[in-house]
C-alpha positions in Angstrom: 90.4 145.0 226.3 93.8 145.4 225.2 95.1 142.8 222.6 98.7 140.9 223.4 101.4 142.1 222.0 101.6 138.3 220.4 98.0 138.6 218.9 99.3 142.0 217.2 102.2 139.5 215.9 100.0 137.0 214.4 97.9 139.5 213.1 101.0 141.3 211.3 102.1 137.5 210.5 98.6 137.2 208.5 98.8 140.8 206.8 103.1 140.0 205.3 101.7 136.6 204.0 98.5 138.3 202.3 101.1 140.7 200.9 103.1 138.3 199.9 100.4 135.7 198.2 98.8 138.5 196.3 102.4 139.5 194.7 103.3 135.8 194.0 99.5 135.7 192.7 99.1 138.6 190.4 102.3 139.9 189.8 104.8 136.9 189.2 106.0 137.7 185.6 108.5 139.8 184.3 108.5 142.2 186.9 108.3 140.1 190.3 111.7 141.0 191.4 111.4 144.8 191.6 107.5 144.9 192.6 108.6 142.0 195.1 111.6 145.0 196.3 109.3 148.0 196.2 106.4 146.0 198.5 109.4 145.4 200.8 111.1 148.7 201.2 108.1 151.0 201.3 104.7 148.6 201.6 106.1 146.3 204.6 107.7 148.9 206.4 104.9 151.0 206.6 102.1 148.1 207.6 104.6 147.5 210.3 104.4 150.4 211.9 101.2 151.3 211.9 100.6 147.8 213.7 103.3 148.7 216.1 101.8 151.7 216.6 98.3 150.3 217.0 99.2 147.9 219.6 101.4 150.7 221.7 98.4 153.0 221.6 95.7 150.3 222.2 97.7 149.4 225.2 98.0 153.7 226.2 94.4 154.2 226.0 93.5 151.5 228.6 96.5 152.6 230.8 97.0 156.0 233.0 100.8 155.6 232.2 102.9 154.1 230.2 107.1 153.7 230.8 109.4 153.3 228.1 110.3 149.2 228.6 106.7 148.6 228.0 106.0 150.9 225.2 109.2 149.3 223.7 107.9 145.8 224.2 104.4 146.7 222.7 105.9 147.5 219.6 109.0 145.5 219.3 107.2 141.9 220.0 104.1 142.1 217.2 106.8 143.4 214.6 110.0 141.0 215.6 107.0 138.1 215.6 105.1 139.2 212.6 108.4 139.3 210.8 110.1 136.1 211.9 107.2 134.1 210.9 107.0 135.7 207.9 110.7 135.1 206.9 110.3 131.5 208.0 107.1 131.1 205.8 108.6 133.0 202.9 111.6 131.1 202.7 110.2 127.3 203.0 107.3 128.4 200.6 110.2 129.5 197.7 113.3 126.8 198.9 110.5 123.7 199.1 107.1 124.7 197.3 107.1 126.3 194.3 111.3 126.5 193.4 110.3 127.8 189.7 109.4 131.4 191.4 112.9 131.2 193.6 115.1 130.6 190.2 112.9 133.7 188.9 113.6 136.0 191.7 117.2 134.9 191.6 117.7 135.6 187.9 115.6 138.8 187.8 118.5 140.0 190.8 121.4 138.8 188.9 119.3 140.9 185.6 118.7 144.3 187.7 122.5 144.1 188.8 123.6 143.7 185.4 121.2 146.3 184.1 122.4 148.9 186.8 125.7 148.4 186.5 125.5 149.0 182.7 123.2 152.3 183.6 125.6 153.2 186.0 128.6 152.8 183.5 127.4 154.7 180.8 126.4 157.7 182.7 129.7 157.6 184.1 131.6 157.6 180.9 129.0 160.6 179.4 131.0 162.7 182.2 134.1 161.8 182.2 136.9 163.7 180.4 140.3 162.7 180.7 141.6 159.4 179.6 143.3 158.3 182.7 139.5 158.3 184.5 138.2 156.7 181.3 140.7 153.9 181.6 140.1 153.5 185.2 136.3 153.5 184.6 136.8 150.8 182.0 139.1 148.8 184.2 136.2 148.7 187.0 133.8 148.0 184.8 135.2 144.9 183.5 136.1 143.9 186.6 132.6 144.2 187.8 130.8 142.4 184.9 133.1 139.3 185.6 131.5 138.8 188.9 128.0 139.3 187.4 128.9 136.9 184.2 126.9 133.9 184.1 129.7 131.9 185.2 130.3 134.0 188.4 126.9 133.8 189.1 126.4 130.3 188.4 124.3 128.3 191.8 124.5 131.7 193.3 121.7 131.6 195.4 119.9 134.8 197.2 117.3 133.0 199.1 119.4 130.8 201.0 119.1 130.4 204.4 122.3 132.3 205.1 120.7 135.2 203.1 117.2 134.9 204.4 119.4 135.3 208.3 121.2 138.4 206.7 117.9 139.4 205.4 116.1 139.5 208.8 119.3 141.0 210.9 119.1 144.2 208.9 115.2 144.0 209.2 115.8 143.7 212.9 117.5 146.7 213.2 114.0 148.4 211.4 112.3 147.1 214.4 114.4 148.4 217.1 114.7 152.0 215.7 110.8 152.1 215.4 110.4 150.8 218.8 112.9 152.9 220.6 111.1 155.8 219.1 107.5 154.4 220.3 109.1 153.8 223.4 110.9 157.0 223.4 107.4 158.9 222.3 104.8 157.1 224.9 106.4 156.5 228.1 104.9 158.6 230.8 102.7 160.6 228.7 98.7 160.8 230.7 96.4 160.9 228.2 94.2 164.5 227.5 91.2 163.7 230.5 94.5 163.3 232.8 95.7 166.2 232.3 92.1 167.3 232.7 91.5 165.8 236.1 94.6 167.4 237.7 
C-alpha cells in the first residue's frame, strides 16, 4: 500500500531532526557553524529528494498512470511538511532551549564573514596593479569591516524569526523546482509491463 504523502512528511520531519541532534550532539564546537552550513546545502537537500522521490515512485508503482498535479503533490507535500516542521522545531529548540548554541552559531557567522571578507581582500589586492583600484579596494574594504565590527554587529541576530521565514522562502523555492521536475518526469509515464501488455 502506498504511504500518504503526509506520512513521507513526518518521516522526512524525523530524518532533518536526527540530522540536526547528531550535529548539535557531536559536532557543537569550534566548527558548528560551517558543518551546521555544509549538512544544509548538500546533506539536507539530498535526503530530501530522495524522500520526494520515494514517495512519487511508491505512489507510480501501485498506479497505471500518473499526471503531473499528482506527481507534483507526491513530492511537494512530504518535503514542504518535512521542512516546515523542521524549521519550526529548529528554531524554538535554539530561541527557547539551549540559547548558549544560538549565540555560538551567531558569532561563528559574524567570524566566517569576517574571515572571508579578509580572504577575499587580500587576494584582491595580490592582483591589483594600479593605485586608483588599490584605493578603491581599500575604500570598500573599510567600508565593509564597519558593518561586520563588533559594534555593527552588536544583538544582530540570524536566527530570528524574520530570518528563520527568509530562511524557509528560499528553501521553498528548493521544493518547487524539485517537484516540478518529479512532476514534469512521471506524469503519464506506464510502467515497463504496460508497455508490455499493449
Amino acid at each position: 500500500m502506498t504511504k500518504s504523502p503526509t506520512t513521507f512528511g513526518i518521516i522526512l520531519f524525523i530524518a532533518t531532526m536526527i540530522v540536526f541532534f547528531v550535529v548539535y550532539a557531536f559536532f557543537s564546537g569550534i566548527n558548528y557553524f560551517d558543518i551546521s552550513l555544509k549538512v544544509n546545502a548538500f546533506g539536507l537537500p539530498i535526503l530530501y529528494a530522495l524522500i520526494a522521490f520515494w514517495s512519487v515512485k511508491s505512489h507510480w508503482n501501485n498506479n497505471r498512470y500518473v499526471n503531473f498535479k499528482e506527481a507534483f503533490r507526491r513530492a511537494f507535500y512530504p518535503m514542504f511538511i518535512g521542512g516546515f516542521l523542521s524549521i519550526i522545531s529548529i528554531f524554538l529548540f535554539l530561541n527557547f532551549i539551549d540559547m548558549d548554541a544560538k549565540k555560538l552559531l551567531n558569532y561563528q557567522y559574524i567570524e566566517r564573514q569576517r574571515t572571508e571578507l579578509n580572504a577575499e581582500y587580500t587576494s584582491a589586492k595580490k592582483v591589483l596593479k594600479h593605485q586608483k583600484d588599490i584605493d578603491e579596494l581599500e575604500q570598500k574594504y573599510k567600508e565593509t569591516l564597519q558593518r561586520v565590527s563588533d559594534d555593527a554587529v552588536k544583538g544582530k541576530d540570524m536566527l530570528s524569526a524574520s530570518h528563520f521565514s527568509g530562511y524557509f522562502a528560499a528553501i521553498l523555492i528548493f521544493y518547487l523546482v524539485l517537484s516540478l521536475f518529479f512532476g514534469a518526469f512521471f506524469r503519464t509515464k506506464s510502467k515497463p509491463e504496460d508497455a508490455e501488455e499493449e
